[in-house]
N, C-alpha and C positions, 0 to 999 in steps of 0.2 A: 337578417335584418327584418325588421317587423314594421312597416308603415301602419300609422294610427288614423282614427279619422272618426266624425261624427255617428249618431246612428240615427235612422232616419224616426223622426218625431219631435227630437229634440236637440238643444245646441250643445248638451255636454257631451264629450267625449265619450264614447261607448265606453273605453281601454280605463275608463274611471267606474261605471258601473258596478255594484256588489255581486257579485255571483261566488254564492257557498261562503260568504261574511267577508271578503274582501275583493279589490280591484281587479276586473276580471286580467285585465292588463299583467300580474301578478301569473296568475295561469298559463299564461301564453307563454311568459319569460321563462318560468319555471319545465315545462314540458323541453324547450330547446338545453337548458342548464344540463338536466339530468341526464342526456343524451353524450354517452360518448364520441368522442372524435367532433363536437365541435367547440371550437376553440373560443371564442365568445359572442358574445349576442348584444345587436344594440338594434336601437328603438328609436325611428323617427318619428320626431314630434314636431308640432304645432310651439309657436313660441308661447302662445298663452296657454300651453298646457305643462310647460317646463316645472313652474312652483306644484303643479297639483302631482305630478309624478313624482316629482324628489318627496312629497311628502308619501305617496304610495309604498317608495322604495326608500323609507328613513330606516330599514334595516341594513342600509345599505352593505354590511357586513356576509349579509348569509346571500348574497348575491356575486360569490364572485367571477363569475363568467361574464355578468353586465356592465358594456362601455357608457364611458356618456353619452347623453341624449344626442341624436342628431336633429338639428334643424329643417325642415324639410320644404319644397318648394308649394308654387300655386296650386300645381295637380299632381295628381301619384308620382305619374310619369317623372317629373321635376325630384319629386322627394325619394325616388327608389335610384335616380342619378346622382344626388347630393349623395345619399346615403354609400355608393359604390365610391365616390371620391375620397369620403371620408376613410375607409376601409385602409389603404394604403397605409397610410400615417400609424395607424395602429400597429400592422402588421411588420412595419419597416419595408416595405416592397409589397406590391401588391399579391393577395391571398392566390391558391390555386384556387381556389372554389367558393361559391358561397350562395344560400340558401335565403331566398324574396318570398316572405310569409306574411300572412292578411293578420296583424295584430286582434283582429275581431274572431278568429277561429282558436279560442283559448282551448280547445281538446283535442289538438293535435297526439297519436301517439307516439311515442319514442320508435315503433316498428315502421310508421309510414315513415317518419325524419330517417330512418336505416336505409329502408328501400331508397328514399330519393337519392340519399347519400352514395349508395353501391351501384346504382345507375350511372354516376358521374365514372364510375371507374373504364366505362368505353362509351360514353354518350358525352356530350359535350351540353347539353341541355336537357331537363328533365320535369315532366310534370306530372304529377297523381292526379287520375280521374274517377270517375264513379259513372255508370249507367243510365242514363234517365227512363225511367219505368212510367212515365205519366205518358200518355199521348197528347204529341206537339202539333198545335195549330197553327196557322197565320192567321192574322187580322187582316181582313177586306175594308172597305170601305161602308161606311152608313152601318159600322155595326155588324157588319155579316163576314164570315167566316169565308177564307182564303184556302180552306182545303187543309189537310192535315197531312204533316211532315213525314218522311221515313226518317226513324229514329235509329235504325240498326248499327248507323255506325257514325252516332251523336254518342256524346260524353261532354261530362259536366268537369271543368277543371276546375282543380285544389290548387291550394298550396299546402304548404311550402315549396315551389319551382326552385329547384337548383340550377346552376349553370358552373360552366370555366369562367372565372372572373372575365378574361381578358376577353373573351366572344361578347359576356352581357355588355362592357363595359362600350367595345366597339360599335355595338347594337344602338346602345343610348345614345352614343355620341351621334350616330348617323340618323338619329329617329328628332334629335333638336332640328326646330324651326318647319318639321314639318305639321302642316294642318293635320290631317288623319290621325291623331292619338289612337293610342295601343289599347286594348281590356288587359291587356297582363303581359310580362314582359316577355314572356316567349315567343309571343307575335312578331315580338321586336330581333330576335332571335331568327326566325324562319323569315323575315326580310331580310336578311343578310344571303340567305340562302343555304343556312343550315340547320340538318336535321333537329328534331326536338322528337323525345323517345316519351312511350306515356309508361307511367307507373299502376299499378293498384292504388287508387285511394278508400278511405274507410267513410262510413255512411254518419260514424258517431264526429267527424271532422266539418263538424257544421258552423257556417258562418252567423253572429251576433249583427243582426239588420236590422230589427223592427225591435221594439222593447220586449213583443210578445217571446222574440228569440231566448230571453232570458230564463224564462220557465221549464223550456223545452230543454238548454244547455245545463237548469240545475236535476233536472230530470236524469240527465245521460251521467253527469258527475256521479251520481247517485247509484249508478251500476254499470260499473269497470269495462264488464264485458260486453255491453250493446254496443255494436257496429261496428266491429274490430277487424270482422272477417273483412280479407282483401277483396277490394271490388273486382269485375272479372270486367278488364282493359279492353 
């Protein structure tokens, strides 16, 4: 499942942006497609984004690993919920597994989607990370600097997050109507009080934020091999 969502500057849809002559949305679908062992891929949307993606995906033929759209709710949280419920229906009985990826990170590679995948085979939840190599500050007050963080065992989480359907699904259910929203559904996950395993993520799996992201994503498209190498967990 791929939750869609604006990018920040503007009100169009990132998952519509051109990156490399077409919607970058297209990329992200295509990287899950080509990957074996997973059985299909669907895209929560925005209702006013439903006409601009059928038109994206009017090839709808060479697509066929893509469900229809799902509708998704107020906040992530609400639309990666919708999106678990809908799952079911597809499947005839709810999936053993299934994989919550940021539709904005179109360079996912077919090796991390394996990793997270083979994680699942004794993990019950799983997520690729990456290193952070910058030195982390806190913010003080009036401007002044809070002192700088030990980094050593901070990591930046990715997706695609896999889990057991039936743990995320309990997770969500138990996380409605609380105040305190999640950053990602594994949170929601280790509230339950179960483990969450991290993976290698890749460096060239970067998230589509700011418009400027778009240069930098046709940059990496543009040479296969930048950032492939596993991150070290």
């Amino acid at each position: 499942m791929a939750p869609a969502g604006g990018v920040a500057g503007g009100a169009r849809s990132k998952m519509l942006l051109p990156l490399a002559g077409e919607p970058l949305l297209r990329h992200t679908v295509r990287a899950f497609q080509d990957v074996a062992g997973i059985a299909g891929v669907r895209v929560i949307a925005r209702a006013d984004e439903v006409a601009d993606f059928d038109r994206a995906f009017a090839d709808r033929g060479r697509w066929p690993r893509l469900g229809a759209w799902i509708l998704g709710g107020a906040e992530r949280q609400d639309s990666v919920r919708l999106g678990l419920a809908a799952l079911p229906a597809d499947a005839e009985g709810c999936p053993d597994r299934v994989l919550v990826h940021d539709g904005a990170r179109p360079l996912v590679s077919a090796d991390l989607i394996r990793r997270v995948l083979a994680a699942l085979d004794t993990a019950t939840a799983a997520v690729p990370v990456v290193p952070i190599f910058d030195t982390v500050r806190t913010a003080g007050g009036s401007g002044r600097s809070g002192g700088v963080v030990d980094r050593t065992g901070l990591r930046l989480a990715q997706t695609p997050q896999g889990f057991h359907w039936d743990v995320l699904w309990e997770a969500h259910q138990q996380a409605q109507g609380r105040s305190d929203a999640a950053t990602d559904d594994a949170q929601l996950v280790e509230r339950l009080g179960r483990p969450v395993v991290l993976v290698p993520g890749e460096r060239r799996n970067l998230k589509v934020t700011v418009p400027e992201d778009l240069d930098w994503a046709e940059w990496v498209l543009r040479h296969p091999k930048w950032g492939t190498e596993p991150a070290t967990v």
